[in-house]
MDAnalysis code that builds the backbone (N, CA, C; Angstrom):
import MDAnalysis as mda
import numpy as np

u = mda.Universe.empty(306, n_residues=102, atom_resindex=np.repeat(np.arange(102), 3), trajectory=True)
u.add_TopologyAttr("name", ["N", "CA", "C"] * 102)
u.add_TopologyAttr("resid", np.arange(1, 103))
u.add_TopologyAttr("resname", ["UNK", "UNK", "UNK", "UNK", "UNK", "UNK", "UNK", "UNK", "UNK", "UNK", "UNK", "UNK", "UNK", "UNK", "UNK", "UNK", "UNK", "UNK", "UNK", "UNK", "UNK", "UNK", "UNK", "UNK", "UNK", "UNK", "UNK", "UNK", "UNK", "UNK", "UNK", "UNK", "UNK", "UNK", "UNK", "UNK", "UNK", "UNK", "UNK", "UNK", "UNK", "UNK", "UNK", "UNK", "UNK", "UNK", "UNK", "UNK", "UNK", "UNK", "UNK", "UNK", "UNK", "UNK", "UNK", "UNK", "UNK", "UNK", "UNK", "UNK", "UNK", "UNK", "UNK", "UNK", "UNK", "UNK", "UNK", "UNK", "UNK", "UNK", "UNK", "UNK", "UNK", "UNK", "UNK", "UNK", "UNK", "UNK", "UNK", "UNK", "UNK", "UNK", "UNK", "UNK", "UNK", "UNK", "UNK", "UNK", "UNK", "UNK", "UNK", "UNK", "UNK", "UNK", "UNK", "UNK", "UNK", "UNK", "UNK", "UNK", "UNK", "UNK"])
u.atoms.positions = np.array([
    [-54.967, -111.433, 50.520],
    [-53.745, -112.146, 50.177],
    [-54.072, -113.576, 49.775],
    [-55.227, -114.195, 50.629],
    [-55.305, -115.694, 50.145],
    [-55.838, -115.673, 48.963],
    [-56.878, -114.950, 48.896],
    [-57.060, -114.764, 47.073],
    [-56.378, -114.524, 45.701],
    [-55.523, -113.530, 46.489],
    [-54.589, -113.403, 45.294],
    [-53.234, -114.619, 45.175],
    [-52.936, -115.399, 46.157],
    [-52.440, -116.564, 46.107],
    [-53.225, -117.665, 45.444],
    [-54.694, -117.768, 45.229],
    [-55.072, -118.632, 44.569],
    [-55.313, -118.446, 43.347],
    [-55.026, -117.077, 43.046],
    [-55.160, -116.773, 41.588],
    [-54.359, -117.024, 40.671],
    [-52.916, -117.691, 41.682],
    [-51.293, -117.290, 40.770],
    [-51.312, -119.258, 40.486],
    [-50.717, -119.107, 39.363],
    [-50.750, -120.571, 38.998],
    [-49.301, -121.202, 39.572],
    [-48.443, -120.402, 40.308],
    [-47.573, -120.959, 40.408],
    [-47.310, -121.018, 42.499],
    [-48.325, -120.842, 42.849],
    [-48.499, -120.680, 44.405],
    [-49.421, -121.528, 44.888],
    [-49.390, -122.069, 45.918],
    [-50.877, -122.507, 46.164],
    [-50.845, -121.932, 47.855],
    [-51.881, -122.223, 48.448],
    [-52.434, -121.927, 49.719],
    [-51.898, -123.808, 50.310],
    [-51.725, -123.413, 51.793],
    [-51.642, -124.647, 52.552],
    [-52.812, -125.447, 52.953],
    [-53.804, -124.114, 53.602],
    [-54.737, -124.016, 53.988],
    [-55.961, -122.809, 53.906],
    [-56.929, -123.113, 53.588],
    [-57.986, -121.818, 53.574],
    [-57.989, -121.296, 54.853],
    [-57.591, -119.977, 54.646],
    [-57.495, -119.273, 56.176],
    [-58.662, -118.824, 56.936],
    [-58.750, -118.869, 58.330],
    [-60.000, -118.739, 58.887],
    [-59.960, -117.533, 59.570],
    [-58.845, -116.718, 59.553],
    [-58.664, -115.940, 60.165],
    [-57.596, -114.952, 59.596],
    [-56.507, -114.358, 60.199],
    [-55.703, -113.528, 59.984],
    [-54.181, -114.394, 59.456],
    [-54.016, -115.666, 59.509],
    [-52.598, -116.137, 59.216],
    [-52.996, -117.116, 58.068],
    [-52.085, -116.668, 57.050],
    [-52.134, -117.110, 55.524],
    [-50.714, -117.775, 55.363],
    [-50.778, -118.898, 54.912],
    [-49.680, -119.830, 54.742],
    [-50.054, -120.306, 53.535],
    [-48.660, -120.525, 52.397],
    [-48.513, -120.606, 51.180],
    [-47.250, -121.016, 50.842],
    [-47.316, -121.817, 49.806],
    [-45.919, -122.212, 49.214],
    [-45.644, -122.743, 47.480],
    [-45.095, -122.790, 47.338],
    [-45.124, -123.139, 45.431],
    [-46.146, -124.238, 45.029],
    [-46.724, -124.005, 44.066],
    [-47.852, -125.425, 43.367],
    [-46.575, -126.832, 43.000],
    [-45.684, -126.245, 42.779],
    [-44.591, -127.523, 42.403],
    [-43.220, -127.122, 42.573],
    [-42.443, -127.360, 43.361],
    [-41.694, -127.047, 44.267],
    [-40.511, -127.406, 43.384],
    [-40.105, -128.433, 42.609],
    [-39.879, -128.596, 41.362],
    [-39.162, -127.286, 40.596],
    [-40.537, -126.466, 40.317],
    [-40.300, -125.484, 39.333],
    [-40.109, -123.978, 40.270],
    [-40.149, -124.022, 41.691],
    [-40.644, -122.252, 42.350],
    [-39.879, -122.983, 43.578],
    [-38.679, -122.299, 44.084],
    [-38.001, -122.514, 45.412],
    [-38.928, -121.237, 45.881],
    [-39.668, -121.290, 47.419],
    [-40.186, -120.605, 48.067],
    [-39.423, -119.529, 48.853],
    [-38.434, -120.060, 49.211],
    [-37.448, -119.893, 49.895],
    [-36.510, -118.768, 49.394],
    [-36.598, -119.245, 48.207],
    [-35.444, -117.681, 47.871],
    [-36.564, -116.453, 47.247],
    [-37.957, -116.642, 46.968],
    [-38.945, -116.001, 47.030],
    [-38.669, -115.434, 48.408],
    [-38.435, -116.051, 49.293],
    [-38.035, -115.098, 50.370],
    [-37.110, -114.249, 50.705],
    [-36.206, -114.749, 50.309],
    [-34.811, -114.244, 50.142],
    [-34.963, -112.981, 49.838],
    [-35.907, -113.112, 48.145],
    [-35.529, -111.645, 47.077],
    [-36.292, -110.796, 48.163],
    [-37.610, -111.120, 48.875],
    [-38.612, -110.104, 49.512],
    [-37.380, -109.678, 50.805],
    [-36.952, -110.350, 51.256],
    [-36.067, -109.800, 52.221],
    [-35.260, -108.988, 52.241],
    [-34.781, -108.930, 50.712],
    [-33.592, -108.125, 50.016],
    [-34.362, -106.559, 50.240],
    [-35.866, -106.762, 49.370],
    [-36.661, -105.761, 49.559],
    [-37.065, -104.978, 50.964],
    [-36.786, -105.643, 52.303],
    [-37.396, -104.968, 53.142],
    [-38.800, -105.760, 53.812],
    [-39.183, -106.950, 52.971],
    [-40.306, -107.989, 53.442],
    [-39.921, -108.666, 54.463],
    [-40.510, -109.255, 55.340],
    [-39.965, -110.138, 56.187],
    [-40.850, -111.456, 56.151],
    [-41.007, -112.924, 56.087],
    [-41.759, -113.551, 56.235],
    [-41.334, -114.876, 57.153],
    [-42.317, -115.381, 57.908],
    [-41.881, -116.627, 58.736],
    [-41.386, -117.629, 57.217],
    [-40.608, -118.878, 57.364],
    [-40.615, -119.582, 56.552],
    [-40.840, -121.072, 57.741],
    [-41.832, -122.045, 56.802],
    [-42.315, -123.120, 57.502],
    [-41.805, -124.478, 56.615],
    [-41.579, -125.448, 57.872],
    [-41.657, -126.446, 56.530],
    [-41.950, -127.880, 57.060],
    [-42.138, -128.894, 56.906],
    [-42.644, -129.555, 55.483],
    [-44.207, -128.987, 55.418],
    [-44.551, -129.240, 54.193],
    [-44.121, -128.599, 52.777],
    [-43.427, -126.935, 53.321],
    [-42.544, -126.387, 52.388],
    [-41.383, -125.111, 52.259],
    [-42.965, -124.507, 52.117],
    [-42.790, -123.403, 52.616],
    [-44.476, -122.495, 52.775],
    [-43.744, -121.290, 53.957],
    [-44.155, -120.592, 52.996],
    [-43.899, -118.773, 53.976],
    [-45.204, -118.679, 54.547],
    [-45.228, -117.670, 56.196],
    [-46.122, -117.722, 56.596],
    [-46.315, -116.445, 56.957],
    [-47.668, -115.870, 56.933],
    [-48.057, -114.090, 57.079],
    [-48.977, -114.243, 58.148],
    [-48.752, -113.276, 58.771],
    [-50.333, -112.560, 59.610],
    [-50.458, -110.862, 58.904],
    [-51.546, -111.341, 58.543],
    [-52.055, -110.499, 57.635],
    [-53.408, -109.581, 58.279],
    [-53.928, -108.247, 58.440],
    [-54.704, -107.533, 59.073],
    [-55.067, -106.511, 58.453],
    [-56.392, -105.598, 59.170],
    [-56.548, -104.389, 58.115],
    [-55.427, -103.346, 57.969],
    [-54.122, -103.646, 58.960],
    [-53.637, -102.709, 58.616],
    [-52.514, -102.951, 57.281],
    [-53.043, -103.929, 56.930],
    [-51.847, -104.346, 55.947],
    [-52.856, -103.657, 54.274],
    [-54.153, -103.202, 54.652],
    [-54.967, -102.950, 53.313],
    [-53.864, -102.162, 52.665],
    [-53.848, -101.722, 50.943],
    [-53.474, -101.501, 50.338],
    [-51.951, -101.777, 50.134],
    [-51.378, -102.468, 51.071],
    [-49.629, -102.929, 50.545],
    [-49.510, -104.160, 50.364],
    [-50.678, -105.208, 49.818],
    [-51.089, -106.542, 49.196],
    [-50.865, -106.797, 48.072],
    [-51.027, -105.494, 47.279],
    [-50.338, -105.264, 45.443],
    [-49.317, -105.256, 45.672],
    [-48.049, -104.277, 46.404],
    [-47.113, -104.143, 46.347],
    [-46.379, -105.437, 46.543],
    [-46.602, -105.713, 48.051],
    [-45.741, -107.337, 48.380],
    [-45.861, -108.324, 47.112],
    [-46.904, -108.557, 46.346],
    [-47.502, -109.732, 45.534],
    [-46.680, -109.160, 44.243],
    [-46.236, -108.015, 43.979],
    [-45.643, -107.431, 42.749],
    [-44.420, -107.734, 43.103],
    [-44.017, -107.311, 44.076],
    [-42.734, -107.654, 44.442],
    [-41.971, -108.842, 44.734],
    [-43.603, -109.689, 44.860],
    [-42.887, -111.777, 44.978],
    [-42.825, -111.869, 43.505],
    [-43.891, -110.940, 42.235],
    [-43.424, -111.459, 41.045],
    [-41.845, -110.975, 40.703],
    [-41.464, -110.037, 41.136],
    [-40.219, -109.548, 40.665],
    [-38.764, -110.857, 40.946],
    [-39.408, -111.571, 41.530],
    [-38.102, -112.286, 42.062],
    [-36.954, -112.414, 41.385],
    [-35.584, -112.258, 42.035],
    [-34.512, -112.903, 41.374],
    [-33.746, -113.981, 42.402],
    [-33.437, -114.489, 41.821],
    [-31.920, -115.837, 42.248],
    [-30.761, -114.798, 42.619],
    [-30.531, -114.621, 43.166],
    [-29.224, -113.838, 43.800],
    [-28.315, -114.382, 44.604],
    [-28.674, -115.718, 45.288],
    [-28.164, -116.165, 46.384],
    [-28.075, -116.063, 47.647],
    [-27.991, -116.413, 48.778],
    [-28.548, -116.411, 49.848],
    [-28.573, -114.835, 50.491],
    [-29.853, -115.023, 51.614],
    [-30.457, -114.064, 51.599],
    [-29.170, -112.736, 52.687],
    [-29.431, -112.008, 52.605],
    [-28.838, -110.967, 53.946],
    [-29.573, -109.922, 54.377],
    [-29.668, -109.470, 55.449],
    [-30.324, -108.606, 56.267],
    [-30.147, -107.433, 55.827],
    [-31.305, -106.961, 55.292],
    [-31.401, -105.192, 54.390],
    [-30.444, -104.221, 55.822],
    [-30.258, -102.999, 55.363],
    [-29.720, -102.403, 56.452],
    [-30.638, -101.357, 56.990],
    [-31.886, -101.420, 56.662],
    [-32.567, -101.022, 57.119],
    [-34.268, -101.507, 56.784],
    [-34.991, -102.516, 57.426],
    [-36.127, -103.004, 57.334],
    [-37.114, -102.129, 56.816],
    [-37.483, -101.688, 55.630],
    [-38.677, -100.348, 55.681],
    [-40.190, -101.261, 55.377],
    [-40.429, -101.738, 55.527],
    [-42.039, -102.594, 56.038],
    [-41.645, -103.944, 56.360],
    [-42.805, -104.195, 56.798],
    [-42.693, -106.027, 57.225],
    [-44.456, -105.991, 57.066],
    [-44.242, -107.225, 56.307],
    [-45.827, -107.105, 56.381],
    [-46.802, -108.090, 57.497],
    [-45.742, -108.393, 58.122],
    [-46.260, -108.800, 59.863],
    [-46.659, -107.543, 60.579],
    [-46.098, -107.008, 60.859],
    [-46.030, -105.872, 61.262],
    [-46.597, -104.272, 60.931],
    [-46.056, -104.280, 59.462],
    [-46.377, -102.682, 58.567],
    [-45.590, -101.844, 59.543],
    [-44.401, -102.040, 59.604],
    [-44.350, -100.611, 60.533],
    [-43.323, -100.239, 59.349],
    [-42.533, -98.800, 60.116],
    [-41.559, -98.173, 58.892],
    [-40.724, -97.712, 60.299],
    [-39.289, -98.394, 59.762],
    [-37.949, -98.417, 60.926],
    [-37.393, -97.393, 60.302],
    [-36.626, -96.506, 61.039],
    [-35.975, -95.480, 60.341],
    [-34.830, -95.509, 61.494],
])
């Protein structure tokens, strides 16, 4: 995940992670609200801490999260503006977690 956050020109990293928790937030805050990046993932079923100063979402990230790193990162590109966020009615991953609520 921290890699593919440093790859995106419009994200940056807070900090190089030393471990399992990856914190990130827009390169220019200006142009990328983080925040409703959260929103849309929430809409989806994502869940993420949100931190701030600087606005920066925060992950714990593990092997069990291998292969749903494309998906989440496809799905932060998908974003839309919709307006504030609301609680899916049913959570189907968290990528804290990975579990599947049914």
């Amino acid at each position: 995940l921290a890699a593919a956050v440093e790859a995106r020109s419009d994200l940056a990293l807070r900090a190089r992670p030393d471990a399992m928790l990856v914190a990130f937030g827009a390169a220019d805050d200006t142009r990328l609200d983080i925040f409703a990046v959260a929103d849309a993932l929430w809409r989806q079923g994502w869940y993420l801490d949100r931190q701030s100063p600087p606005p920066s979402l925060h992950c714990t990230v593990n092997a069990v999260h291998d292969g749903r790193i494309d998906d989440f990162l496809a799905r932060a590109r998908r974003r839309r503006r919709r307006g504030p966020a609301r609680r899916p009615a049913r959570c189907r991953r968290c990528l804290q977690h990975h579990r599947v609520i049914r």
